[in-house]
C-alpha positions as CSV (number, residue, x, y, z in Angstrom):
1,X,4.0,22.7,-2.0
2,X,5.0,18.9,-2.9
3,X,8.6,18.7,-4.6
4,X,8.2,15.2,-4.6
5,X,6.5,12.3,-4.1
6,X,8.3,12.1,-0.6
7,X,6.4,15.1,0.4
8,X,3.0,13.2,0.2
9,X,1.5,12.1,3.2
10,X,0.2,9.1,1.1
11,X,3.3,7.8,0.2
12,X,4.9,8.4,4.2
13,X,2.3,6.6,5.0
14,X,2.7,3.8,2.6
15,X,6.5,3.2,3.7
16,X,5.0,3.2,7.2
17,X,2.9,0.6,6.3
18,X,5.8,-1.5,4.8
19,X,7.7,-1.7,7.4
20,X,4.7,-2.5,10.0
21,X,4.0,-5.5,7.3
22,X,7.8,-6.1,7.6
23,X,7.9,-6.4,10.8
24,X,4.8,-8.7,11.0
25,X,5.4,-11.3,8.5
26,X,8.9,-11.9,10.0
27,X,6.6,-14.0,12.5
28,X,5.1,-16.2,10.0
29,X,5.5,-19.8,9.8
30,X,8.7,-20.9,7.9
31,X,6.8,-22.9,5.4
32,X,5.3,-19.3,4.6
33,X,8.4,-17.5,3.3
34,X,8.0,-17.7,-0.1
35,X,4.4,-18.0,0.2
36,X,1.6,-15.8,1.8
37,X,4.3,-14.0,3.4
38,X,6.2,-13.4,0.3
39,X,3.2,-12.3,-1.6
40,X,2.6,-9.7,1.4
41,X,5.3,-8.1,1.2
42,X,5.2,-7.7,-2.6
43,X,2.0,-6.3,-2.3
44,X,2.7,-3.2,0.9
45,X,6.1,-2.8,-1.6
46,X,4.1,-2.1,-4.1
47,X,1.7,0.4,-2.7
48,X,4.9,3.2,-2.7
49,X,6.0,2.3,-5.3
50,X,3.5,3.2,-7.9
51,X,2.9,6.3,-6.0
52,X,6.4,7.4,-6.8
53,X,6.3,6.2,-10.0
54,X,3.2,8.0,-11.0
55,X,4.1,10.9,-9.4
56,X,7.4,11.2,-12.0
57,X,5.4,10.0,-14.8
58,X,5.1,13.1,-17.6
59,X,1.0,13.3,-17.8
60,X,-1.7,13.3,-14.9
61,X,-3.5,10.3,-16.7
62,X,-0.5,8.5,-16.0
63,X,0.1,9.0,-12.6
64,X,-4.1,8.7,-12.0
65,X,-3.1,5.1,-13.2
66,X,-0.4,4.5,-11.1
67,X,-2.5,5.8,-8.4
68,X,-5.3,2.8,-9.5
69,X,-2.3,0.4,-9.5
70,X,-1.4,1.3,-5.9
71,X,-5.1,1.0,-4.8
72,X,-5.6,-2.7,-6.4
73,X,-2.5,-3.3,-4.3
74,X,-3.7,-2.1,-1.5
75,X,-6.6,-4.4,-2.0
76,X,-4.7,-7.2,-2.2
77,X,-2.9,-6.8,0.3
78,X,-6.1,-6.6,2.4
79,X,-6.9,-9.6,1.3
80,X,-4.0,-11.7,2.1
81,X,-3.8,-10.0,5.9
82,X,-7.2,-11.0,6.5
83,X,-6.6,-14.5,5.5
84,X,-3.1,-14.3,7.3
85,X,-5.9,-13.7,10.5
86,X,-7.9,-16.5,9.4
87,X,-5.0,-18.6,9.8
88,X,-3.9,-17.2,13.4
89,X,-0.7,-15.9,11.6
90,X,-1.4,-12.3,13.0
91,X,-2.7,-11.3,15.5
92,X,-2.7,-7.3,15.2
93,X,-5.1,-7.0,11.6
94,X,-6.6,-3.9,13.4
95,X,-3.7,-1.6,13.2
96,X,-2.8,-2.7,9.8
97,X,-6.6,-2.5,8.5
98,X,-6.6,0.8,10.0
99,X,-3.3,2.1,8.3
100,X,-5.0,0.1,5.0
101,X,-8.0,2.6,5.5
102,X,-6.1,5.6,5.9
103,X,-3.9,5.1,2.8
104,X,-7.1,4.2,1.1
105,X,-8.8,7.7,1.4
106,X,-5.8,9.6,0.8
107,X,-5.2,7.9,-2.2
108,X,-8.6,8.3,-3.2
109,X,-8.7,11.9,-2.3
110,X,-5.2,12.2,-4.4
111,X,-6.9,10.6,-7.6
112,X,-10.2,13.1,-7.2
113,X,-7.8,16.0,-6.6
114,X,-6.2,15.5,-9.9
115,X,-9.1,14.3,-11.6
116,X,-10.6,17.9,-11.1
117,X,-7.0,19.4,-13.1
118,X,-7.7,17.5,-16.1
């Protein structure tokens, strides 16, 4: 039974994402910092974060939203690490595209699942 938003495996796996992102864009260029890097970070950040903040939200339409919120993020995000790759910035885009993927579906699969409640 989920308690709380900590109990979903979406959101774990969001905060694992964050700090692989973290970890990755503490590589990047200097001149990047409060660029591409930045804008990274604000984007994984993000992903979590509307997840727990549509999971204490009062109505299911609300957190479905969050949910949406946390998926155009997770676009974004995409985005951004594929042009980091473009660049040369990074140099392991798989893992994180793979982790992207995964948070995708569940979030998808969250959004359906509460979709059929309604």
């Amino acid at each position: 039974m989920v308690f709380s938003y900590r109990d979903l495996d979406v959101w774990q796996n969001s905060m694992n994402l964050v700090e692989a992102v973290y970890k990755t864009t503490a590589d990047f260029p200097v001149e990047e910092k409060y660029g591409l890097s930045s804008q990274i970070r604000r984007c994984a950040v993000s992903v979590p974060s509307n997840i727990a903040e549509g999971f204490m939200r009062k109505s299911t339409k609300e957190y479905i939203q969050f949910l949406y919120i946390s998926l155009g993020s997770l676009g974004e995000l995409d985005t951004q690490l594929e042009i980091s790759n473009r660049l040369k910035y990074i140099s392991n885009q798989g893992s994180l595209n793979n982790q992207t993927l995964i948070i995708r579906k569940q979030l998808y699969g969250l959004v359906k699942s509460l979709k059929n409640k309604l």
